[in-house]
N, C-alpha and C positions, 0 to 999 in steps of 0.2 A: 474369149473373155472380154478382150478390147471391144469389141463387137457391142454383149451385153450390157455392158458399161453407158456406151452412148445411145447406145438405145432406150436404159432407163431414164437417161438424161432426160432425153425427146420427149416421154413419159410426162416425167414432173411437170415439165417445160407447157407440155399440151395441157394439163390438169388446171398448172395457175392459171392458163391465158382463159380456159371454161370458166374459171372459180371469178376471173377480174372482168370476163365477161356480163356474166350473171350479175356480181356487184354492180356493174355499169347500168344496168338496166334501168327506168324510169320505177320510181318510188313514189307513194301516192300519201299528201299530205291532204287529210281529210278536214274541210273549213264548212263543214254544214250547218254548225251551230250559229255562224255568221248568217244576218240578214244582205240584203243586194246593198243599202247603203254600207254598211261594215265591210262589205265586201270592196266596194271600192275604196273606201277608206284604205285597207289593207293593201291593195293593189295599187295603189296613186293615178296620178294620170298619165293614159296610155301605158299602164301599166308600168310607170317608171320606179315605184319601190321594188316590183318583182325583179327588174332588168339590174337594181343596186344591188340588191341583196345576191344574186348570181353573179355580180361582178364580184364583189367582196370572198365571196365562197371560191371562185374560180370554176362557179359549177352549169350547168345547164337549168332551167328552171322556167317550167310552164304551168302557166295558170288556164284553166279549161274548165268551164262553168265552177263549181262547189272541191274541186280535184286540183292540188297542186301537187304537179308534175316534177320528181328530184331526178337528176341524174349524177350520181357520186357515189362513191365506194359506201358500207354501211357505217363506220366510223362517222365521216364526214355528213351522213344524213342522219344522225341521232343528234349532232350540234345544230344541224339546221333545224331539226324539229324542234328544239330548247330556244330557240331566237326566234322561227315564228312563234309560239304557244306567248313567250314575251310579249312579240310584238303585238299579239292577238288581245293583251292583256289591255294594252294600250289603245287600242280602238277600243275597245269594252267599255273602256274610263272616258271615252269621246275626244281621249286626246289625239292632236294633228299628226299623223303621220308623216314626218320629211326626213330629208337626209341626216339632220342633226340627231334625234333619234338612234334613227337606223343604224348611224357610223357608230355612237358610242357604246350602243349594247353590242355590236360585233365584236369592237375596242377590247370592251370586257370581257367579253367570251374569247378571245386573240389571248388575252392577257393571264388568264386564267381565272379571272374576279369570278366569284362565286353571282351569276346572273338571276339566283332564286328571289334577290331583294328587290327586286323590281317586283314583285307580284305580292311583297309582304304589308298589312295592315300597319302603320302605325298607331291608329287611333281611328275611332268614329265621330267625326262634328257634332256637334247641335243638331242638324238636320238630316243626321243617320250616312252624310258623302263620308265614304272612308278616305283618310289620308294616307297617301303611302308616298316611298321616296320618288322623287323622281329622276334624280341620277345618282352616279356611283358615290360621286363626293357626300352627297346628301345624307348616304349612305353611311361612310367613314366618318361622316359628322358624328351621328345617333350610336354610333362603335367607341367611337372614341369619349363623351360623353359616359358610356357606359364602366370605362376605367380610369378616368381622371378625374380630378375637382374644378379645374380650370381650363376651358375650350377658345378657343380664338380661331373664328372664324373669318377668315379676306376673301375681297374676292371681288367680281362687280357686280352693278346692281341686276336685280331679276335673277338672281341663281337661289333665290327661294333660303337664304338664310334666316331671316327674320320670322319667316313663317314658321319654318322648321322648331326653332329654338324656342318659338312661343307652345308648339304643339309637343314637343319634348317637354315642356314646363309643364305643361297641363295633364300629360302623362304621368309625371314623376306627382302629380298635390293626389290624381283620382287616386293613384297605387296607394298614398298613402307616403311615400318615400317623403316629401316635404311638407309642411305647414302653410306657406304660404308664396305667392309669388310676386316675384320682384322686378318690375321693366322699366328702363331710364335712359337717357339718351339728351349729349349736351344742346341746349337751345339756345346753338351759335348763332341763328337768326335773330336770337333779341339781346344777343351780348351776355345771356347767362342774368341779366338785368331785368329782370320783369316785374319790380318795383313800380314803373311808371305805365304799364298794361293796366286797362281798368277789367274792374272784376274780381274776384276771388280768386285766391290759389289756381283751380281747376280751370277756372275760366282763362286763366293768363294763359297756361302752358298747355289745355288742350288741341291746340293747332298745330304742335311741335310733334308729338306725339299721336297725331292719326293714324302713322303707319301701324303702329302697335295695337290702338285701339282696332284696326279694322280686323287685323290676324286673329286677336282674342274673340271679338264678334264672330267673326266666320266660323271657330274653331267652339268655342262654347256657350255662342246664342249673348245677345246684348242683356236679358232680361237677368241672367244667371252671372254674366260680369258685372255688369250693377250692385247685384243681394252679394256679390261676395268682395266690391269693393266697398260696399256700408258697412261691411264687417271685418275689412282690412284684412281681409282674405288676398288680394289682389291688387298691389299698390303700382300706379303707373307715375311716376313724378321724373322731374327734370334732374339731371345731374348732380348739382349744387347743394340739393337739399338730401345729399347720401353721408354728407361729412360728418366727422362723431358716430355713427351706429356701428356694433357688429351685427351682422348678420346670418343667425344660426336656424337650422330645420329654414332653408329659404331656397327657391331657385330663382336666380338674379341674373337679368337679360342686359346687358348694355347693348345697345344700338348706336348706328353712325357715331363710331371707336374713334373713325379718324380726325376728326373732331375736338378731339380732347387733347390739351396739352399733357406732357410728360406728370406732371405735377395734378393734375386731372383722373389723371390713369391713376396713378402710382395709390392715391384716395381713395380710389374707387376697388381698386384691385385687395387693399390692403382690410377693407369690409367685409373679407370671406369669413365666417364663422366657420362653427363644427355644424357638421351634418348638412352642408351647403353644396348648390353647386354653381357655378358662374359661365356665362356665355357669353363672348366679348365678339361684335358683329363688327363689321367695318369692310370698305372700301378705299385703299389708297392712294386710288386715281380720282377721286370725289373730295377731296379736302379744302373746307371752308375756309379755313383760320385762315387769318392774316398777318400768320407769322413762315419762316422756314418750314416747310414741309418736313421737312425730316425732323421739325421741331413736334410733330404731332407725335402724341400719350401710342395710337398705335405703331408706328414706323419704331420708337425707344422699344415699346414691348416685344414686338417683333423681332429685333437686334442683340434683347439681352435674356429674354426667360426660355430660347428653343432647346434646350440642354438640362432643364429643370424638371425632374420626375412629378407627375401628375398633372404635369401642363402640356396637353397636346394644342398642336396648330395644324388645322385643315384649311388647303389651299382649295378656292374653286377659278374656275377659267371660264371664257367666253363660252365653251361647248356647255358649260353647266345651265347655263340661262334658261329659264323657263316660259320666261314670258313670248309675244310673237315673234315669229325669229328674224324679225327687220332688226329688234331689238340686239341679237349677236354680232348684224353686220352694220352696226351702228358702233358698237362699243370695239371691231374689229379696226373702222379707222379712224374713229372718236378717240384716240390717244392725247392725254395732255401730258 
């Protein structure tokens, strides 16, 4: 009986090591719908995405003309097939494929983040280029948005805040969800004083405010921002000139937050109407003022409202950056 016993053993024993065998064997990830430049794209040079992505996996991984070659249990290649189909997403859109990339969709798939938002539509420009997130943060931005009245977003420059929060605006006027929108930002270059600036209104504080105009441009055509700021559809003005209004059926963008004194903030924040939503951008490693830093409207807001129901804060970080990626290892030892 003893006998029988171990002998079954042997059995099972034989059975897994066929079954982990077969598992092991090379799995064939089909890239035919790539062309030879997408294809290197995909691949890096000297194939140094393929050699990252198998480092990360812990897995084997050969690429051979159109056939990429998996070797890992079947678990472990159904995650690989969901990271490249991602990744594939992303040469699609002619974005750079590099390490930073690479490491944070793994990140996310490590993490368990749901990786299906990398390949989701937020909106279509002017000229038919879909927008979609580019990282996770981006992502938790347009989430949280979705359940709060009040968003604060930090973080540094290039992680695509501003752009987000204007294409989130322009979402919310098409659906219909707001009346009109709202973009400001204080113009601590001229003291908040442009009294003494020749020109009109628009003419003083157009310079302060490019970065917004350029977002709205790209995202809904100059011709279409124009017909819908002569109709006060779309009002971009400087900080200063927000005191006195509420503002209701509006979505209201503040830009470069860190900027603003407590007293600046507190103003500006206090303008939320019914049926509003607010987007408060900033950088706290970028602060102009020439007072205490810790004196700036966002560092107070940051310290006192994270505790307060319908006000979410989204952190973003150096991996968020979207721009060239000189620009992450710029700002990695660019510390002030």
């Amino acid at each position: 009986m003893e006998y029988l016993k171990w002998e079954l053993i042997k059995f099972i024993y034989i059975l897994i090591r066929l079954k982990y065998h077969r598992d092991m064997q090379y799995k064939e990830i089909l890239l035919n719908d790539l062309d030879n430049e997408q294809l290197q794209d995909l691949a890096g040079v000297n194939d140094s995405n393929i050699s990252l992505i198998a480092s990360l996996f812990d897995i084997e991984m050969i690429l051979r003309g159109y056939r990429l070659l998996v070797s890992c249990d079947h678990d472990t290649f159904n995650k690989v097939s969901d990271f490249i189909e991602v990744i594939i997403s992303y040469v699609n859109e002619k974005c750079l494929i590099d390490e930073n990339i690479i490491r944070q969709t793994y990140n996310n798939l490590l993490n368990n983040n749901d990786i299906s938002w990398q390949n989701k539509i937020i909106m279509y420009a002017n000229n038919g280029k879909p927008i979609k997130y580019k990282t996770y943060n981006q992502y938790l931005m347009a989430k949280a948005v979705e359940s709060n009245d009040l968003i604060f977003s930090i973080g540094p420059a290039g992680t695509g805040k501003t752009y987000l929060a204007v294409a989130l605006a322009c979402m919310a006027y098409k659906r219909g969800d707001v009346k009109k929108i709202i973009l400001t930002r204080p113009a601590v270059e001229a003291g908040e004083s442009l009294g003494f600036l020749p020109g009109d209104l628009r003419e003083k504080i157009d310079p302060y405010l490019m970065p917004l105009y350029d977002s709205l441009y790209d995202i809904l055509g100059q011709e279409q921002v124009e017909r819908m700021m002569e109709k006060e559809l779309i009002e971009v003005i400087p900080l200063a000139y927000m005191r006195g209004r509420t503002l209701n059926d509006a979505y209201i963008i503040l830009d470069e937050a860190q900027n603003t004194t407590g007293s600046q903030m507190l103003m500006f924040l206090t303008r939320l109407g019914f049926n509003s939503k607010m987007i408060v951008n900033g950088d706290v490693s970028q602060i102009d003022l020439k007072i205490d830093r810790n004196k700036s409207g966002l560092v107070y807001a940051d310290r006192l409202l994270r505790d307060i129901k319908r006000i979410s804060f989204v952190t973003f970080n150096k991996t968020d950056v979207v721009r060239n990626p000189l620009v992450e290892k710029i700002i990695e030892k660019f510390v002030i």
